[in-house]
Every structure is written in structure tokens, then in C-alpha cells.
MOPAC internal coordinates of N, CA, C and O (Angstrom, degrees):
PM7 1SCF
backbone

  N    0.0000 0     0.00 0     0.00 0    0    0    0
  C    1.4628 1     0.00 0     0.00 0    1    0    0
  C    1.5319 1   111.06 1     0.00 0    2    1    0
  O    1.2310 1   125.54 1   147.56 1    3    2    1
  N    1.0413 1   106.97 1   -32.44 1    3    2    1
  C    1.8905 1   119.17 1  -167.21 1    5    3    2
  C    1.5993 1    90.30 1   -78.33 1    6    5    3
  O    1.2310 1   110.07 1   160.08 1    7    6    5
  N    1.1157 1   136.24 1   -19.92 1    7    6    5
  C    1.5878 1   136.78 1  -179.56 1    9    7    6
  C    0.9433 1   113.87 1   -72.36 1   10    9    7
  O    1.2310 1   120.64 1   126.80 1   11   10    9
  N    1.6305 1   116.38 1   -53.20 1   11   10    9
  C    1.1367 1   142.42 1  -158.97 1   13   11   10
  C    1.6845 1   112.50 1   -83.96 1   14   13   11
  O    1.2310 1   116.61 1   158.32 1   15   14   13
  N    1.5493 1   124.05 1   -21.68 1   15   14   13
  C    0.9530 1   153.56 1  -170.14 1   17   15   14
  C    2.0525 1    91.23 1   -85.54 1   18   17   15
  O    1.2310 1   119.05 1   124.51 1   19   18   17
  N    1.0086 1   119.42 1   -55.49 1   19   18   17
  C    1.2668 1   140.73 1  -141.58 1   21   19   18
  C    1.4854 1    92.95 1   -87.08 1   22   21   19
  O    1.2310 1   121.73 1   130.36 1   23   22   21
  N    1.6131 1   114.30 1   -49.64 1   23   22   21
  C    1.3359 1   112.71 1   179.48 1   25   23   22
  C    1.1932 1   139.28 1   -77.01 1   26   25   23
  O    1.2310 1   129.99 1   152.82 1   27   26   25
  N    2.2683 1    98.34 1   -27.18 1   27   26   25
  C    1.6612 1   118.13 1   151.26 1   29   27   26
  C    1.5089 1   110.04 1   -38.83 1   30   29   27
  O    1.2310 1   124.68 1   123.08 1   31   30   29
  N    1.4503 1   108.63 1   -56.92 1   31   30   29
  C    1.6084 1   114.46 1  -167.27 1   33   31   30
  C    1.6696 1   102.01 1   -73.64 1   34   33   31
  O    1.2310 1    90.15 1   110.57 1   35   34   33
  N    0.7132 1   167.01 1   -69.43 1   35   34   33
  C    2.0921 1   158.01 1   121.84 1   37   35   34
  C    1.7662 1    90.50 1    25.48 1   38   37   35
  O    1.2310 1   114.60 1   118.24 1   39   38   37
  N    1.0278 1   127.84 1   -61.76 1   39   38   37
  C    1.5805 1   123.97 1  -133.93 1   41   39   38
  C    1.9158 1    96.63 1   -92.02 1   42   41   39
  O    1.2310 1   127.19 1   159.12 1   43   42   41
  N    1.7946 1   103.78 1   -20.88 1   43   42   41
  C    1.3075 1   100.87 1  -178.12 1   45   43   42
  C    1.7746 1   105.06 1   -91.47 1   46   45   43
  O    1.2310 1   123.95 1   165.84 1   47   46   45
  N    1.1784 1   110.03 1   -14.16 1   47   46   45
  C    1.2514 1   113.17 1  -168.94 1   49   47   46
  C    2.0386 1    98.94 1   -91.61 1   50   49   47
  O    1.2310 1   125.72 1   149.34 1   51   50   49
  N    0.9658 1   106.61 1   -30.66 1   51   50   49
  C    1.8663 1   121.29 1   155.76 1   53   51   50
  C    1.7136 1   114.99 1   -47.32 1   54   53   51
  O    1.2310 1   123.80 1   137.90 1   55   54   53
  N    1.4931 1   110.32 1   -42.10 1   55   54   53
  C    1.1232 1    95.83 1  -149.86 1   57   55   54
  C    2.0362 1    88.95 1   -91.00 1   58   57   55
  O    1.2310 1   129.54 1  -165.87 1   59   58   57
  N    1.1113 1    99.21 1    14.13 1   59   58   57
  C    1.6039 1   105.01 1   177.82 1   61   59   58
  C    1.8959 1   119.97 1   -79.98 1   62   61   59
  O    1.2310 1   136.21 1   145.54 1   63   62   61
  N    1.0869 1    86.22 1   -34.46 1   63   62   61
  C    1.8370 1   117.26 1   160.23 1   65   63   62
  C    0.7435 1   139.02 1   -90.37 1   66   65   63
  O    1.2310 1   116.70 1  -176.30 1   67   66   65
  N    1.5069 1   123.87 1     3.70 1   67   66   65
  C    1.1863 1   117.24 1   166.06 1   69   67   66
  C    1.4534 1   140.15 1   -52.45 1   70   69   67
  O    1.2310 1   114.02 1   -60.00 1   71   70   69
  N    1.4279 1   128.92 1   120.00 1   71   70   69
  C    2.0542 1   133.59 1  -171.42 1   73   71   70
  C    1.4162 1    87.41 1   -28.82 1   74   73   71
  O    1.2310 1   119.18 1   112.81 1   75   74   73
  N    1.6669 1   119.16 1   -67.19 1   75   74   73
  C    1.5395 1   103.81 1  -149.12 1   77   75   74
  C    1.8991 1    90.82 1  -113.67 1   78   77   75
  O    1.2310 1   129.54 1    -9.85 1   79   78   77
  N    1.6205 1    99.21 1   170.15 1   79   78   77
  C    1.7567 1    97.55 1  -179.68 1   81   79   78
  C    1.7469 1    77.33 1  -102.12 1   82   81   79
  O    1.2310 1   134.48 1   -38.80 1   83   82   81
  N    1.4678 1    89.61 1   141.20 1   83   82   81
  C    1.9473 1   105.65 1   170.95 1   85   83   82
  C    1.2728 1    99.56 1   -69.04 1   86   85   83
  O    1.2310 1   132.33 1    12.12 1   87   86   85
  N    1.5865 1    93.80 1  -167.88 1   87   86   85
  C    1.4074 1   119.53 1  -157.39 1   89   87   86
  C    1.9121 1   103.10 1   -84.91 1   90   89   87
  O    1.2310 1   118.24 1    15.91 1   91   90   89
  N    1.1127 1   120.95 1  -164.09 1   91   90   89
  C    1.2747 1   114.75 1  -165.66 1   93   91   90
  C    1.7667 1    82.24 1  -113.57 1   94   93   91
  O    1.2310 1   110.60 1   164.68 1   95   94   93
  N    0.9863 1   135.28 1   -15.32 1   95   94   93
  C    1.7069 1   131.59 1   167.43 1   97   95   94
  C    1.1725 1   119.47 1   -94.11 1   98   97   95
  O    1.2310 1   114.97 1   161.55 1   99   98   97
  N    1.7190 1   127.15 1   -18.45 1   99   98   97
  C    1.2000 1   135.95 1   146.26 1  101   99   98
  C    1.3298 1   125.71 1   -30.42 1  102  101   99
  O    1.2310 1   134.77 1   113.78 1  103  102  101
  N    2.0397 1    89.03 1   -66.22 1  103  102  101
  C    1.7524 1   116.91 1  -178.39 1  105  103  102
  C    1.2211 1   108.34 1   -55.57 1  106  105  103
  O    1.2310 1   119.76 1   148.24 1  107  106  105
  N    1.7671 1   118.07 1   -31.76 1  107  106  105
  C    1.7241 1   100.38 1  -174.83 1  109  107  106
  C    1.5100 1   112.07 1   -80.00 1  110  109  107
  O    1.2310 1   132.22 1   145.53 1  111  110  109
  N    1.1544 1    94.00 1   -34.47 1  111  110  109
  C    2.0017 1   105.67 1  -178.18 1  113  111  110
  C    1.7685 1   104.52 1   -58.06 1  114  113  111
  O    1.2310 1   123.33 1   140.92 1  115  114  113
  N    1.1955 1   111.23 1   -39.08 1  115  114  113
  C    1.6255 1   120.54 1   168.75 1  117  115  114
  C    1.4971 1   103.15 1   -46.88 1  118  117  115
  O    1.2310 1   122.52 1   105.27 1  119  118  117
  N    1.8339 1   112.78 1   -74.73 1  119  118  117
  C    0.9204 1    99.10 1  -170.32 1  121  119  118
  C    1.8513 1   133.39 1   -74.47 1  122  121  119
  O    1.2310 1   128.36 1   172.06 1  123  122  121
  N    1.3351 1   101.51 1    -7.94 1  123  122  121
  C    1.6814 1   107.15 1   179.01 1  125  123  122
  C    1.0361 1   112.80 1   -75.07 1  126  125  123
  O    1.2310 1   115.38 1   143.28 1  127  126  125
  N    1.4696 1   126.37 1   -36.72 1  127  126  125
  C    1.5297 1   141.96 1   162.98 1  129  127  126
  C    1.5863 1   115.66 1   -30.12 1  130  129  127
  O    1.2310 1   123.60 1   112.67 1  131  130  129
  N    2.0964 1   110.70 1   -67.33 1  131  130  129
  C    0.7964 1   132.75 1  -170.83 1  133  131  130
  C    1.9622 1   100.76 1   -67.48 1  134  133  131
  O    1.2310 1   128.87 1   146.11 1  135  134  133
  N    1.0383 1   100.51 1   -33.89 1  135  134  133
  C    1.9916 1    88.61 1  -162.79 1  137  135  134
  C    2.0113 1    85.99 1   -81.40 1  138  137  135
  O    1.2310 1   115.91 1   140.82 1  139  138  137
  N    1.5500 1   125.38 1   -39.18 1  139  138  137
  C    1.6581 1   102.82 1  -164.82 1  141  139  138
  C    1.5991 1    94.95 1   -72.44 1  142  141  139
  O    1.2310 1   110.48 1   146.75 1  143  142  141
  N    1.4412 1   135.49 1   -33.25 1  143  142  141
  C    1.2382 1   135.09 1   175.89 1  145  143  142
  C    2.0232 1   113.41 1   -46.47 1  146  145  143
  O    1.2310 1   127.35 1   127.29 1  147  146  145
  N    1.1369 1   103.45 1   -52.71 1  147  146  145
  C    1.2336 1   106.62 1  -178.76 1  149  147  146
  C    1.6262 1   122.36 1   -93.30 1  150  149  147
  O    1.2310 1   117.00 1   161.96 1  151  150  149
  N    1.2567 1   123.31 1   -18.04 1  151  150  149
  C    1.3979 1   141.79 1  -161.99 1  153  151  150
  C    1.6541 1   112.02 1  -122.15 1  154  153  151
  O    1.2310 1   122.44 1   137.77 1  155  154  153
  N    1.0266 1   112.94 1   -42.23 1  155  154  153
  C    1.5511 1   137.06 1  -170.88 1  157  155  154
  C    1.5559 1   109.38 1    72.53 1  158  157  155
  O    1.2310 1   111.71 1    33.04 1  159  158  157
  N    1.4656 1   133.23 1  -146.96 1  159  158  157
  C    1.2328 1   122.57 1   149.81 1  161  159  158
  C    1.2250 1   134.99 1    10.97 1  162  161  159
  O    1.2310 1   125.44 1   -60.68 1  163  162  161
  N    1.4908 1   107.16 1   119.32 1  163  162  161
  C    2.2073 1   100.08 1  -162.54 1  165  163  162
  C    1.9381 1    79.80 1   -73.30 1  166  165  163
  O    1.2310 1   122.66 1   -12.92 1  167  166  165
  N    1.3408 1   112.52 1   167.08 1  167  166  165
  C    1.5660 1   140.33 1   168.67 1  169  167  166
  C    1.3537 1   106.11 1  -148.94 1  170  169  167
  O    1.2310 1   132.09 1    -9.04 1  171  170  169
  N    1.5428 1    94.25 1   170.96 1  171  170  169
  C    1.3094 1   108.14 1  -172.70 1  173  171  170
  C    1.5201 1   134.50 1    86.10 1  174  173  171
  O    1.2310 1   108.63 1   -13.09 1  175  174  173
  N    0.8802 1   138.87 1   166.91 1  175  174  173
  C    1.6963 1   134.02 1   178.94 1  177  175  174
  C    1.2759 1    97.00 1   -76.45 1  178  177  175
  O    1.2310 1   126.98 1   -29.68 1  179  178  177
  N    1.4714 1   104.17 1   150.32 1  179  178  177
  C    1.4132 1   116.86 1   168.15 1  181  179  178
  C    1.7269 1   115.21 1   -91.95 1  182  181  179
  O    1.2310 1   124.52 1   -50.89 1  183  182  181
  N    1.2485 1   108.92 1   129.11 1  183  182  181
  C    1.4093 1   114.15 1  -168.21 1  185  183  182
  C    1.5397 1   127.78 1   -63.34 1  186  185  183
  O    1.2310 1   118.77 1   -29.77 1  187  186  185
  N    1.1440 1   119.95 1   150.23 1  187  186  185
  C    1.4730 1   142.30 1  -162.57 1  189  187  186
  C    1.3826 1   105.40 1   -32.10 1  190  189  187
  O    1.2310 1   108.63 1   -43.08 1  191  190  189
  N    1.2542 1   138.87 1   136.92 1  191  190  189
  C    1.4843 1   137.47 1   176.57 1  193  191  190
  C    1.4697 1   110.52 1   -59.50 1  194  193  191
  O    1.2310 1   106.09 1   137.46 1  195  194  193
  N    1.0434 1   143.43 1   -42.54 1  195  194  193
  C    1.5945 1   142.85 1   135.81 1  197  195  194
  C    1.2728 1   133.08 1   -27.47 1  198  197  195
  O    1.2310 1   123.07 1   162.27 1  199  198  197
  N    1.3931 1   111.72 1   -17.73 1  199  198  197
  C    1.3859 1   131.10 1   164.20 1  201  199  198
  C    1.5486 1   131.13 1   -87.04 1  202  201  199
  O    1.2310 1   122.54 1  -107.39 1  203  202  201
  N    1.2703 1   112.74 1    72.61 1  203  202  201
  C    1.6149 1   132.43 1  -150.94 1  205  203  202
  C    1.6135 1   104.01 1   -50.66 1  206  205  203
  O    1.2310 1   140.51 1   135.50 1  207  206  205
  N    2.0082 1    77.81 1   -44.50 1  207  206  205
  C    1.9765 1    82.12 1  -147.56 1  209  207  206
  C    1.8460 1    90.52 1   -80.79 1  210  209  207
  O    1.2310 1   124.28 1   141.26 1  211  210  209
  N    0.9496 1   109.39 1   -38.74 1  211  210  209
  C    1.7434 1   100.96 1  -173.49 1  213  211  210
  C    1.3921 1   102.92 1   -71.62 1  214  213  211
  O    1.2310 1   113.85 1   129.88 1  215  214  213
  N    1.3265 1   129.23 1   -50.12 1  215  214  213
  C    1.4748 1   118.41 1  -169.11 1  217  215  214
  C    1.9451 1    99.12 1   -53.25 1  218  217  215
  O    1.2310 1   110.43 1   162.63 1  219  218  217
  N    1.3058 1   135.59 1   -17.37 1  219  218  217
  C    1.3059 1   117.27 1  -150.34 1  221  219  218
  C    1.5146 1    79.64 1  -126.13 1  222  221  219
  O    1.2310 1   111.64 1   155.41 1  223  222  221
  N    0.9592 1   133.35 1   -24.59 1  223  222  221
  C    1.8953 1   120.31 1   145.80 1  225  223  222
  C    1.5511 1   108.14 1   -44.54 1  226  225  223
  O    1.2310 1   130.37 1   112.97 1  227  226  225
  N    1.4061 1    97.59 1   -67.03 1  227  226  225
  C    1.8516 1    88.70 1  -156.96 1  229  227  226
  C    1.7667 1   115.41 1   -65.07 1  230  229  227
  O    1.2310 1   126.32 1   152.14 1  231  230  229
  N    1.6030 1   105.45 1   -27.86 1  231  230  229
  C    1.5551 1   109.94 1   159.57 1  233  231  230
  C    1.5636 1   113.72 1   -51.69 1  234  233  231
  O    1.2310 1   123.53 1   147.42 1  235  234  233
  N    1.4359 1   110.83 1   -32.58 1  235  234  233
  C    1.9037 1   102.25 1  -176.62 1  237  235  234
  C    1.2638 1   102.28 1   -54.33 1  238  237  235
  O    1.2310 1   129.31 1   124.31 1  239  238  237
  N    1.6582 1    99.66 1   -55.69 1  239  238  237
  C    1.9748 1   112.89 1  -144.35 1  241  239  238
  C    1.7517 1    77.64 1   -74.20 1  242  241  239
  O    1.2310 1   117.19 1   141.98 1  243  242  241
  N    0.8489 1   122.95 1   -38.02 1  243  242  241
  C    1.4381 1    96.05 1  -156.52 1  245  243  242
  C    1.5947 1   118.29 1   -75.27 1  246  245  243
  O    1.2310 1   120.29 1   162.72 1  247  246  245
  N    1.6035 1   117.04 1   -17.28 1  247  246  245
  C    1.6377 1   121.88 1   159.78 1  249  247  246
  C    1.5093 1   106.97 1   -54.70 1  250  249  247
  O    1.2310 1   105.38 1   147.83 1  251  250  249
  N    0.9020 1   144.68 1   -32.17 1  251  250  249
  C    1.7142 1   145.60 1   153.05 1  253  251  250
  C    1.4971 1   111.49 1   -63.41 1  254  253  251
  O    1.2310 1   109.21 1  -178.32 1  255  254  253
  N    1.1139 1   137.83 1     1.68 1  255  254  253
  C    1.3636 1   115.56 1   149.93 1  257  255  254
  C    1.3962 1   112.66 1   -48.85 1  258  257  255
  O    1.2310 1   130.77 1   -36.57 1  259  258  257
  N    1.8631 1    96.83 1   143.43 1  259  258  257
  C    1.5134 1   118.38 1  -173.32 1  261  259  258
  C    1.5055 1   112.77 1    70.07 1  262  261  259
  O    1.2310 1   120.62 1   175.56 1  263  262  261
  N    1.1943 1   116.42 1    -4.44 1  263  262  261
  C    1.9103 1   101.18 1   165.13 1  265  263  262
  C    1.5685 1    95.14 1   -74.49 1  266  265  263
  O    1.2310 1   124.34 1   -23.76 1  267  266  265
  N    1.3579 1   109.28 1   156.24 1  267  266  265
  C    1.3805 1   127.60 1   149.16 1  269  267  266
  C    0.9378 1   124.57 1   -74.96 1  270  269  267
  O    1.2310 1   111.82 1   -52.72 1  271  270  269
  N    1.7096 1   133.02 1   127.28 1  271  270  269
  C    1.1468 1   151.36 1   160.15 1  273  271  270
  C    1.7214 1   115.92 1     2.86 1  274  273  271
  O    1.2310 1   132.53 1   111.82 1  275  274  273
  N    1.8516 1    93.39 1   -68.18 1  275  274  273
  C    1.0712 1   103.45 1   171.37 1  277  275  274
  C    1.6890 1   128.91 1   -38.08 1  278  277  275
  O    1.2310 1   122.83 1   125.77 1  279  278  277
  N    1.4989 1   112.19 1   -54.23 1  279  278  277
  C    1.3084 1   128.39 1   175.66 1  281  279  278
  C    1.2911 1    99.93 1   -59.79 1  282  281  279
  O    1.2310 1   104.21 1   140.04 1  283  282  281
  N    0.8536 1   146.72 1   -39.96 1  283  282  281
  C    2.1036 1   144.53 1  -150.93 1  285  283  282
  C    1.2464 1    86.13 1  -110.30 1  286  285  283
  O    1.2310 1   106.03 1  -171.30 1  287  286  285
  N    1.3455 1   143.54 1     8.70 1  287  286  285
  C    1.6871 1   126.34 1   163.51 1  289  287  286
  C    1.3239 1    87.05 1  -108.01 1  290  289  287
  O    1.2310 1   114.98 1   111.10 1  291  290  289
  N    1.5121 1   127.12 1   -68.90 1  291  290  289
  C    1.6527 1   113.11 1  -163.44 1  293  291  290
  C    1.6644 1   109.26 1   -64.54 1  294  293  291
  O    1.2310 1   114.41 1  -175.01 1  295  294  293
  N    1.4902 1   128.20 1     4.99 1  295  294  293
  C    1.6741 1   106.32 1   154.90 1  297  295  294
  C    1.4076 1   118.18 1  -105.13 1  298  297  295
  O    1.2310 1   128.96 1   177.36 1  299  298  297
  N    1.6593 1   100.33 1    -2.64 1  299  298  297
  C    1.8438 1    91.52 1   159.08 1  301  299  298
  C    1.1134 1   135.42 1   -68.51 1  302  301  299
  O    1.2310 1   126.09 1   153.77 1  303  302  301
  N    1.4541 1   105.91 1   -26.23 1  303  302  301
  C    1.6765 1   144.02 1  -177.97 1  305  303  302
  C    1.6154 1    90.28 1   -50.59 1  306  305  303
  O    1.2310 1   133.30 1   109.16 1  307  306  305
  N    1.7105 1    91.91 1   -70.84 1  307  306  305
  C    1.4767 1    91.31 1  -163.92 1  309  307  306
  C    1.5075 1   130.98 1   -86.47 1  310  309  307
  O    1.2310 1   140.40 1  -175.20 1  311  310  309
  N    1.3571 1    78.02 1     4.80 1  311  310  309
  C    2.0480 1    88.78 1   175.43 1  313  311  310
  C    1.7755 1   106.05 1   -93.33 1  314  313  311
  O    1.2310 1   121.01 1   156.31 1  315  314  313
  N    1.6016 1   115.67 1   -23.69 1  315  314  313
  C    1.1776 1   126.25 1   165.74 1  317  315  314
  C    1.9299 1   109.33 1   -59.58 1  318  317  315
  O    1.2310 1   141.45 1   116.02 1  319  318  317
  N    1.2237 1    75.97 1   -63.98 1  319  318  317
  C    1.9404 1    85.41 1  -170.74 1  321  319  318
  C    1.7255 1   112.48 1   -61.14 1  322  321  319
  O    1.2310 1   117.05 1   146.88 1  323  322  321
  N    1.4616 1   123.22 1   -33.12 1  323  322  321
  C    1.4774 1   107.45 1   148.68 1  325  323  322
  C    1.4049 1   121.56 1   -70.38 1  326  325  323
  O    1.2310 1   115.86 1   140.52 1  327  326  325
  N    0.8125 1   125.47 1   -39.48 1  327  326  325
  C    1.6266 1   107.63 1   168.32 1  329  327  326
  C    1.5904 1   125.77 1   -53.63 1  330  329  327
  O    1.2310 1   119.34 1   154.85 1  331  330  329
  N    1.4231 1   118.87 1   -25.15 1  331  330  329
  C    1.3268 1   113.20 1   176.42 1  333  331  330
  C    1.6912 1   106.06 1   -97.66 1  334  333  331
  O    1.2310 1   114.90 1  -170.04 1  335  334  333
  N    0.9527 1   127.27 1     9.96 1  335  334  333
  C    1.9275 1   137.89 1   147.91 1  337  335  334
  C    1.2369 1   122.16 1   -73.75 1  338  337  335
  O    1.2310 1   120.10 1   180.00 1  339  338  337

């Protein structure tokens, strides 16, 4: 786990460098990945109907309710590490 922890944290600091910026369905899968990996379970209110970019964040993370942590760090890993190929 302590590996796996270590390489989530490497793989988010990767996805800062990336040659090209992904796609805008990439970016959400990036970020839904990253919040059940680190957060687990989406919380909180879901944001204002005027609120494009958060309402369609918190809709990502929240189709990953019930993955484990574990699982939503090792496909950031690998959604990070194809993107830098």
C-alpha cells in the first residue's frame, strides 16, 4: 500500500507535465480518479446548476462511488503513465 500510495502521489505530480493538456473527458476521469483515490466516496453538496465545471466534476467522482481507494489510485497510475507515452 505504502508503494502504491507513493506512486499515486509521483503520478499526480506527472500529470502536471504533461507534452500535451488532455481532453476535457480525460481531465474529468483524471480528476474523479484522483478525489475516490485520495478521498474515497464523493461528499458534500452537489454544486449549483450554473456551476458547469463542478457540477460535471462531482457527476465524474460520483460514478465511482463504491470503488476502493486502492482501485482509483492504481488507474490514475495508469491513466497517468499512458498519457506520458
Amino acid at each position: 500500500m505504502a508503494d502504491l500510495k507513493a506512486q499515486f502521489e509521483q503520478a499526480a505530480k506527472d500529470v502536471m507535465s504533461l507534452a500535451e493538456r488532455p481532453d476535457n473527458d480525460t481531465l474529468l476521469k483524471l480528476y474523479a480518479l484522483y478525489k475516490q483515490g485520495a478521498e474515497g466516496d464523493v461528499s458534500g453538496p452537489k454544486p449549483g446548476f450554473f456551476d458547469f465545471v463542478g457540477s460535471a466534476k462531482y457527476e465524474a467522482w460520483e460514478k465511482l462511488k463504491g470503488m476502493s481507494p486502492e482501485d482509483a489510485m492504481k488507474k490514475y497510475v495508469d491513466l497517468v503513465n499512458k498519457l506520458k507515452s
